[in-house]
N, C-alpha and C positions, 0 to 999 in steps of 0.2 A: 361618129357624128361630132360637129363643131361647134363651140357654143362661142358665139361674142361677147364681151364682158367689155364696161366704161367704167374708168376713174372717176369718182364724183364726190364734193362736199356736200354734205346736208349741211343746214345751217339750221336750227333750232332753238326759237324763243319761247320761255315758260312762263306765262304769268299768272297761273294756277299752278301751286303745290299738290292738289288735289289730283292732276292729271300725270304727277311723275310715275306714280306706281307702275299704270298703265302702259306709259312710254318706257320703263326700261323690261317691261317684258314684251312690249311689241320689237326693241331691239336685241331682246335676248332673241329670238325667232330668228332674227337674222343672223347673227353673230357670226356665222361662218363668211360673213362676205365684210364683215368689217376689221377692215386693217388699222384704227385707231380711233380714239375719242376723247374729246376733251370738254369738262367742264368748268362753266365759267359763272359764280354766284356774283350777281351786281345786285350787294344789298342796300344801296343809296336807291335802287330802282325797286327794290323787291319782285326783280323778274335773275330767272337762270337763261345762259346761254348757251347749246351745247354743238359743238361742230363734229362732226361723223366722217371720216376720211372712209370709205368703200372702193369694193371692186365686184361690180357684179352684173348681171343683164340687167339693161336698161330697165325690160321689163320687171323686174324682181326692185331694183331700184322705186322704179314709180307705184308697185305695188307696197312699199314701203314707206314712203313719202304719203301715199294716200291714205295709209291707217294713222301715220302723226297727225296728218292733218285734220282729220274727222275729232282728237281728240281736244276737251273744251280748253280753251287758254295757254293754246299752243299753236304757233306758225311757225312756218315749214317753209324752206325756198331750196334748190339743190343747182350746183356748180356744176356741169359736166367736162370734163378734157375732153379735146378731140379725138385723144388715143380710144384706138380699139382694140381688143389684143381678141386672137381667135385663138380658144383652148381647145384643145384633141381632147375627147372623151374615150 
């Protein structure tokens, strides 16, 4: 069976330190599908920025996206590439 897989950024703002715990074990869950991450503290703002480079099904994507986002003092937007890459299972 084939599974299709997207390129995509998450884009990731924090303006509760209260909700990071949360957010780096809903991305430990994923971890196998992310290919890089980077953080960004803007403390003139006292918000964190964090961008998520991924590769995974759309679906698993937005099921990811939808738990950051539920989380309080965190928004959430995601990039997608138009590549699709289809993996043999």
């Amino acid at each position: 069976m084939a599974a299709d897989t997207r390129v995509a950024v998450i884009g990731i703002v924090i303006e509760k330190d209260e909700s990071v715990g949360a957010l780096n074990e809903i991305l430990h869950e994923y971890a196998a599908y992310i290919i890089g991450r980077m953080g960004i503290p803007y403390r003139e703002r006292g918000i964190n920025i964090v961008s998520i480079a991924i590769d995974a099904p759309q679906d698993t994507i937005s099921a990811l996206t939808g738990k950051i986002g539920k989380l309080p003092g965190i928004s959430v937007k995601t990039a997608y590439s138009s590549v699709v890459t289809r993996h043999e299972e």
